[in-house]
C-alpha positions as CSV (number, residue, x, y, z in Angstrom):
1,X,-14.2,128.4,-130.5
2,X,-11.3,130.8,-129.1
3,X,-7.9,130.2,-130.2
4,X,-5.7,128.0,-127.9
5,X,-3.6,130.2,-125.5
6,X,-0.1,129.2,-125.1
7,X,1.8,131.1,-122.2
8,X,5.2,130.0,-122.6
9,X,7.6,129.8,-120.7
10,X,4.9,129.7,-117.6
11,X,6.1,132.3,-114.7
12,X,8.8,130.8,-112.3
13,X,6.4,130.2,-109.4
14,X,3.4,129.2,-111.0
15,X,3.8,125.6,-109.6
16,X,6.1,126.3,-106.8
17,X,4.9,124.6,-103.1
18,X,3.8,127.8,-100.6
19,X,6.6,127.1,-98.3
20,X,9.2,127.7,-101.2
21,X,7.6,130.3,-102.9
22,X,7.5,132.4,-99.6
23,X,10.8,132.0,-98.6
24,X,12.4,132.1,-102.1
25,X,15.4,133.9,-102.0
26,X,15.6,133.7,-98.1
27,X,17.5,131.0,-97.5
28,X,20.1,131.9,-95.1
29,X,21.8,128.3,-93.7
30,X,21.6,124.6,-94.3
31,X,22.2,121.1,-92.4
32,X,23.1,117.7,-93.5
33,X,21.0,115.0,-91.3
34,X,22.8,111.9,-92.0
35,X,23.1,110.9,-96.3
36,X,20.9,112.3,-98.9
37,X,18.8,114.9,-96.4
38,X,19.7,118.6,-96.0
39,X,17.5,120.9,-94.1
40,X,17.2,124.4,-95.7
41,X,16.5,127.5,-92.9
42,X,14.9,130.8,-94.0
43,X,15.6,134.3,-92.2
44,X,11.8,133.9,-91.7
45,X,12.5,131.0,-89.6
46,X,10.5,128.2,-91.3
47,X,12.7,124.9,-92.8
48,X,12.4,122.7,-95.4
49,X,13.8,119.3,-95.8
50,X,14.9,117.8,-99.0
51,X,15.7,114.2,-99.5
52,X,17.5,112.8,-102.7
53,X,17.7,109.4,-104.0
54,X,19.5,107.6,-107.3
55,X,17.4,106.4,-110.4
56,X,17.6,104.3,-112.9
57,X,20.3,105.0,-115.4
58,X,19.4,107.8,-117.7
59,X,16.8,108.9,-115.6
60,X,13.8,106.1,-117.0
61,X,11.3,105.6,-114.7
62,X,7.7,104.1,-115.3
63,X,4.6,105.4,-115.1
64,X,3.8,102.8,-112.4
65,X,6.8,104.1,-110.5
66,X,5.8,108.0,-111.1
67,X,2.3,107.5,-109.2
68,X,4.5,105.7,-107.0
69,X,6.4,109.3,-106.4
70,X,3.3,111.4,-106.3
71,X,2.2,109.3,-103.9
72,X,5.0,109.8,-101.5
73,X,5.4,113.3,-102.2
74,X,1.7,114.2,-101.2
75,X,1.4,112.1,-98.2
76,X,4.9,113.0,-96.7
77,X,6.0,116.0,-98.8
78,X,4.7,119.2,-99.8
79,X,3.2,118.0,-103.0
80,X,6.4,118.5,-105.1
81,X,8.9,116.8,-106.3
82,X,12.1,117.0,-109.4
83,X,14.6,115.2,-111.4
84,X,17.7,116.6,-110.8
85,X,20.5,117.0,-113.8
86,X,22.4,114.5,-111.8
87,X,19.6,112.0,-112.7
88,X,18.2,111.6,-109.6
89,X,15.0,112.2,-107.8
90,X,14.6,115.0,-104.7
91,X,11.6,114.8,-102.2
92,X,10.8,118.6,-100.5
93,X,9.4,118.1,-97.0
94,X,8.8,120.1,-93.6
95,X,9.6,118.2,-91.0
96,X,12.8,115.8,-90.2
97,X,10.1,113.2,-89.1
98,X,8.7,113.0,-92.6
99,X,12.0,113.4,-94.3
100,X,13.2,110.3,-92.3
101,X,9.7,108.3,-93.5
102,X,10.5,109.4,-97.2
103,X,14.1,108.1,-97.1
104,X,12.2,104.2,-95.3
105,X,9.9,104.3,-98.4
106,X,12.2,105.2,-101.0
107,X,14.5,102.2,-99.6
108,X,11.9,100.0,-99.7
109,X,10.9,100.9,-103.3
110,X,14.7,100.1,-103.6
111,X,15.8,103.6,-104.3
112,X,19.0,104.5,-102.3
113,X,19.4,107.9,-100.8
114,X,22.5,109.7,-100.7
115,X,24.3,111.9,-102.7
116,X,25.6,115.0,-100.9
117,X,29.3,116.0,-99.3
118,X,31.7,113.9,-100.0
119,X,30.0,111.2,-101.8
120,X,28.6,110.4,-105.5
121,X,26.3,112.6,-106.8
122,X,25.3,111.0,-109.5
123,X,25.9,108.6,-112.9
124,X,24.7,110.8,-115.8
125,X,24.3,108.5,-119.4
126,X,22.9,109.0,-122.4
127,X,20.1,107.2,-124.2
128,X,22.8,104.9,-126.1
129,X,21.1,101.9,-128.1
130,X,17.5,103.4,-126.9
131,X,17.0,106.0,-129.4
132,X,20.6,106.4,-131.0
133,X,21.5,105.4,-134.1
134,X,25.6,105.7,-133.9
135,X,26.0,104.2,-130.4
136,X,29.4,102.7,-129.7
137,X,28.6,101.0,-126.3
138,X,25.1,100.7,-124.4
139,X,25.7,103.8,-122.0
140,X,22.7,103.0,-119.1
141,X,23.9,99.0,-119.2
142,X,27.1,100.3,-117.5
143,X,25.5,102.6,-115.9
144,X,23.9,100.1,-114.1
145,X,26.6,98.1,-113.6
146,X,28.8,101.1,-112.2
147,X,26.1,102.3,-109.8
148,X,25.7,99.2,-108.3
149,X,29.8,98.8,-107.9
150,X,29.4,102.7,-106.8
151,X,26.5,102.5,-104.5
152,X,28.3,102.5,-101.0
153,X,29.9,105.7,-102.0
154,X,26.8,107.4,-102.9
155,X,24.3,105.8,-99.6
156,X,27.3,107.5,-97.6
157,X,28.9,103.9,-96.8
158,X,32.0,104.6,-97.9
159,X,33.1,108.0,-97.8
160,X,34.9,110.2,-100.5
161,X,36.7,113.4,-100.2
162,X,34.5,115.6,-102.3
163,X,31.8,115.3,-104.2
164,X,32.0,112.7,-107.3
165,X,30.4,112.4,-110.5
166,X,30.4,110.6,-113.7
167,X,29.2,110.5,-117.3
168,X,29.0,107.9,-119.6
169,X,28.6,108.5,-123.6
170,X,27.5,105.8,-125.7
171,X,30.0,107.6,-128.7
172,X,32.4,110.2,-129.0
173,X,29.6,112.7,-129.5
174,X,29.4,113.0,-125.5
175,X,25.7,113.7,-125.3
176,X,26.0,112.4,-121.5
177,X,27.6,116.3,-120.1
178,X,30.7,115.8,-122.1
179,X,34.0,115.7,-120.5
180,X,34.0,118.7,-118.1
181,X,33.7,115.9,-114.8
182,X,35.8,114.3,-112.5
183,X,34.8,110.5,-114.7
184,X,34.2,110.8,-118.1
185,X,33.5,107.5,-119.9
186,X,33.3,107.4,-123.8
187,X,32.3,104.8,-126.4
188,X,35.3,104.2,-129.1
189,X,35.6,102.2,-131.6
190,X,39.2,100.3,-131.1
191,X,40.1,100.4,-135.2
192,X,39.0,102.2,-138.0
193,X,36.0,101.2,-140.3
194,X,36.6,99.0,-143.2
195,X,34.9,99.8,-146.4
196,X,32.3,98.3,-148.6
197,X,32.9,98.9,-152.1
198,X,29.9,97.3,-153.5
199,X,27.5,99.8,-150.8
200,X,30.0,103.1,-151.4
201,X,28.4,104.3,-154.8
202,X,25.2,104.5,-153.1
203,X,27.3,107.8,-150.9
204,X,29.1,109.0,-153.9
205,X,28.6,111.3,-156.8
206,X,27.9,109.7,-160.2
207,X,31.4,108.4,-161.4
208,X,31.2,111.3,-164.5
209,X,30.1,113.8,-162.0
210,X,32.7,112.6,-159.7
211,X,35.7,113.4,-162.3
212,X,34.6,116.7,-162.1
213,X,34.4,117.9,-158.9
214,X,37.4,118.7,-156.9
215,X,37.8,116.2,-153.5
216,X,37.6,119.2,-151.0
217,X,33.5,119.2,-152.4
218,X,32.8,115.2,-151.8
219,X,30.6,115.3,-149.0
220,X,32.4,112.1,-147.4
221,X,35.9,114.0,-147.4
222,X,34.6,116.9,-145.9
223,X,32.0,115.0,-143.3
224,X,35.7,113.5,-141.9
225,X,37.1,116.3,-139.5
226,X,41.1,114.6,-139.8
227,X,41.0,114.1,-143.4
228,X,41.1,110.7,-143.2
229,X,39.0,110.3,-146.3
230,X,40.8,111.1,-149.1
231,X,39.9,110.5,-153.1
232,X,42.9,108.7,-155.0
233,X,42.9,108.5,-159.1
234,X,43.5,104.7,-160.2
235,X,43.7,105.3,-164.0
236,X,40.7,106.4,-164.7
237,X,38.9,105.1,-162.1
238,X,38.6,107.5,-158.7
239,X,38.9,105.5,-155.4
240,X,37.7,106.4,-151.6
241,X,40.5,105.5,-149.5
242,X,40.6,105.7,-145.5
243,X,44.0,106.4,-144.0
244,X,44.2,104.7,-140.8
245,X,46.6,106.9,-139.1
246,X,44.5,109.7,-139.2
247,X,41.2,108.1,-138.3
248,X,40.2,109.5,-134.8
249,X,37.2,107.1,-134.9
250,X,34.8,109.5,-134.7
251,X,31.7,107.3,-136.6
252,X,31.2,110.9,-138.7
253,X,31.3,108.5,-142.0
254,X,29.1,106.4,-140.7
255,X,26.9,107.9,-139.4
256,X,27.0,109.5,-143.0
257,X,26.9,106.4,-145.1
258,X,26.3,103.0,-144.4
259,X,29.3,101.7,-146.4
260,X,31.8,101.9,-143.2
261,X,31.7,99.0,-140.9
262,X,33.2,98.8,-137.8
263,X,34.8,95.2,-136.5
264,X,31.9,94.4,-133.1
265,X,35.6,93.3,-131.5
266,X,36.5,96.4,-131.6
267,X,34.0,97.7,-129.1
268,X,34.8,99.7,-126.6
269,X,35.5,102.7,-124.2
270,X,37.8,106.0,-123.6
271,X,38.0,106.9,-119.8
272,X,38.9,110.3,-118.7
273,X,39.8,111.5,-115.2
274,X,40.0,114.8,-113.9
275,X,37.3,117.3,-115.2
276,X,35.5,119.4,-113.2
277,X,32.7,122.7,-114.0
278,X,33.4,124.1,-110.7
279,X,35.5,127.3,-110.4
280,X,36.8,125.9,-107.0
281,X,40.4,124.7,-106.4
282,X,42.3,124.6,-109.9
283,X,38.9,125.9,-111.4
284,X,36.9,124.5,-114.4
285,X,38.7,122.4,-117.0
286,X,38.1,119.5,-119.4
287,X,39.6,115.7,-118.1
288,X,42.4,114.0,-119.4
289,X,42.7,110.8,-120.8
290,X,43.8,108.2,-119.1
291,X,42.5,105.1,-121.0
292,X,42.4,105.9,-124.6
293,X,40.3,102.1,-125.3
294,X,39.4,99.6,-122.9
295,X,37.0,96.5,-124.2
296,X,33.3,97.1,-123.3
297,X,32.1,93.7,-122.0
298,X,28.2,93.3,-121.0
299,X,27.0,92.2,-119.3
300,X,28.7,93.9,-115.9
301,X,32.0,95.4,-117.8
302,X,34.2,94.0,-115.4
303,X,37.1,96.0,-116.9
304,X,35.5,99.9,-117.0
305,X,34.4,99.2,-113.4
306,X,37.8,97.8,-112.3
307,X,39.3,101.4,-113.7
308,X,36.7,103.5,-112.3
309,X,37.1,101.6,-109.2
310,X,40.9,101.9,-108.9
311,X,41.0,105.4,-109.7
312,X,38.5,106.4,-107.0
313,X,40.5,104.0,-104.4
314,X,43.9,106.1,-104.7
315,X,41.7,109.5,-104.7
316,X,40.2,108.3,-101.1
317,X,43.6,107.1,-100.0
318,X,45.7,110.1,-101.4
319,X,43.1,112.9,-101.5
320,X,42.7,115.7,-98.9
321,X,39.2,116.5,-97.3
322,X,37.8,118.7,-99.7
323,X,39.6,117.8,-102.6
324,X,38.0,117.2,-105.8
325,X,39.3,114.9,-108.0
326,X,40.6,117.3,-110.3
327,X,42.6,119.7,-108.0
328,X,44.1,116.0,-106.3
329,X,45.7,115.1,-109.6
330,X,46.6,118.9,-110.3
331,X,48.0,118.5,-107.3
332,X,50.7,115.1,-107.2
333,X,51.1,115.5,-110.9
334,X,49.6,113.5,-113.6
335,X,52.7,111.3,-114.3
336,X,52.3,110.4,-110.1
337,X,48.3,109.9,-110.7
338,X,49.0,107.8,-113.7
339,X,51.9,105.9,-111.7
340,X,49.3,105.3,-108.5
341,X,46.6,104.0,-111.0
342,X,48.8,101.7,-112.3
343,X,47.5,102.5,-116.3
344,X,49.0,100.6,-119.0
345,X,52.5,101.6,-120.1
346,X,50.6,102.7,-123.4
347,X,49.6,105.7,-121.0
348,X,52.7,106.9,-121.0
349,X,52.7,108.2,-124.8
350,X,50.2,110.7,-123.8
351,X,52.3,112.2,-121.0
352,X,54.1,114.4,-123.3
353,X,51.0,116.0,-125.0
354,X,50.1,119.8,-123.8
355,X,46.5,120.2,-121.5
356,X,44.8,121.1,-124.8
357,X,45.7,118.0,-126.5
358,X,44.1,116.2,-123.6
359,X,41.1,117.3,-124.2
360,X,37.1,116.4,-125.8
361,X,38.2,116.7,-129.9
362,X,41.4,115.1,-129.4
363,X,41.3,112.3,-127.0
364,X,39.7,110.0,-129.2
365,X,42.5,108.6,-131.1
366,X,46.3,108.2,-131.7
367,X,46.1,105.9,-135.2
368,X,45.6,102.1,-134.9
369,X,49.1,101.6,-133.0
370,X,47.9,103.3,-130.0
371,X,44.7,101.1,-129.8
372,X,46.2,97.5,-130.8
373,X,48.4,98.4,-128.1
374,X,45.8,98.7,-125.8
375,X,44.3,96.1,-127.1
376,X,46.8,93.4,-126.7
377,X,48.3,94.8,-123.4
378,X,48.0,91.5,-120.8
């Protein structure tokens, strides 16, 4: 028996339709015909028609719904179809006729199409309580719930005046895109963990071991990127002692030892506004925060969809044509944006902190006052 060849990674146009592969690189002009269906023209003269339509959040699909695809895509396309990064699903055609006939049977599959210009391009999320062990919220649950309060602005309903696009992160590990998007939405614990005594000797060094080695080799001080975790002498007994203020809420210990608990009340959500990857306008930066927690309530998390919602209202009313959401707050100012949002006056304590405070490591936490703050606000 010969040995099993592997040719990895396969040559680009080994599965690429004719049409593509002879024009690749040709591409000279495009044309939107109404949401969700560009026409691509080649120098050579022939077109293509792609049409794009929204998934389910985080991309799942079934198998059912697959053949469903392949179906479509080899009785009205040219036998191909992708999954986009954006999480959504693009049809390649070769006529308008057939492009229009995909978008009807999409639609009734209940699918919407959209998702170019100035619309929504997409709700990214990770997999959340799926797979993940050290989930804060169930990413693809709001997902859901914000795609369906989104939906006009992505079937071209409502109109927007750039493109949009959001992630949501089921923790602070941001393993939906991270925070480089015009919405960022990130699971945070509201307090810090409490501690179990009884389960914490299970994480530690033996107590003789443990009067020996100096605290910057424990493996819980070091796991904690604040030094929140610090070892305090009691006589001769050595304590592990969390320091509240410093906590960013992280889940590092955690995730790390099962000995930290967080409060389920304490569930909920950072929102950012105002990243981008682009190198258009202001050019690429991280988001800010704008909501350092906010309570995650399934099943429809009225609260994280009123925000979203708000802040996409006084983009459309106070953003130019062209304008992504980024370059509109770099624009008015982010005291002005904050102001027009209407945040919580507990956004104001963040007005004073430099762009790089703003940002991914450091937005997850001011100390407990921040949060019960948040927490409390009417």
């Amino acid at each position: 028996m010969s040995a099993i060849q592997l040719n990895i990674p396969n040559e680009l146009d080994k599965f690429l339709p004719d049409i593509v592969k002879r024009n690749y690189g040709k591409w000279k002009e495009r044309k939107f015909h109404g949401p969700g269906i560009i026409e691509h023209i080649s120098e050579t003269g022939e077109r293509v028609f792609t049409v794009k339509a929204a998934l389910p959040p985080n991309a799942r699909v079934s198998v059912d719904t697959l053949e469903k695809f392949a179906d479509i895509a080899d009785k009205l396309g040219v036998g191909a179809l992708r999954i986009t990064i954006a999480g959504n699903v693009e049809f390649i055609t070769d006529s308008l006729d057939k492009a229009l006939k995909i978008k009807e049977e999409l639609e009734k599959l209940g699918f919407p199409v959209g998702g170019w210009g100035g619309a929504l391009w997409g709700i990214n999320t990770c997999t959340a309580f799926l797979t993940c062990q050290i989930a804060v919220i169930d990413a693809p649950s709001i997902g859901k719930a914000l795609g369906d309060a989104l939906k006009p602005y992505f079937t071209g309903e409502e109109k927007l005046p750039a493109k949009l696009r959001v992630f949501i992160s089921g923790c602070p590990s941001g393993c939906a895109g991270g925070t480089a998007i015009d919405i960022a939405i990130v699971g945070m614990w509201g307090a810090p963990p409490k501690i179990r005594e009884e389960v914490l000797p299970l994480c530690m060094p033996p107590p003789k071991a443990l009067a020996k080695i100096p605290e910057s080799q424990v493996f819980l001080v070091q796991v904690c990127p604040t030094g929140a975790l610090t070892l305090r002498r009691e006589g001769e007994k050595i304590k592990l002692v969390l320091v509240g203020e410093k906590c960013i809420n992280c889940g590092r210990c955690k995730d790390n030892c099962d000995a930290f608990d967080y409060d389920p009340k304490d569930v909920g959500a950072a929102i950012l506004i105002g990243g981008k990857m682009a190198n258009t306008g202001v050019g690429p930066r991280l988001a800010r925060v704008l909501i350092p927690w906010i309570p995650a309530n399934p099943p429809r998390y009225e609260e994280i969809v009123a925000v979203v919602k708000k802040v996409i209202d006084v983009w459309k009313t106070h953003g130019k044509p062209g304008e992504r959401l980024a370059d509109f707050v770099e624009r008015i100012g982010w005291a002005k944006f904050v102001e027009l949002v209407g945040a919580p006056k507990m956004a104001a304590q963040y007005l004073w902190w430099p762009d790089a405070a703003r940002t991914y490591l450091t937005y997850r936490a001011r100390g407990e006052v921040i949060f019960k703050g948040f927490r409390d606000a009417p």
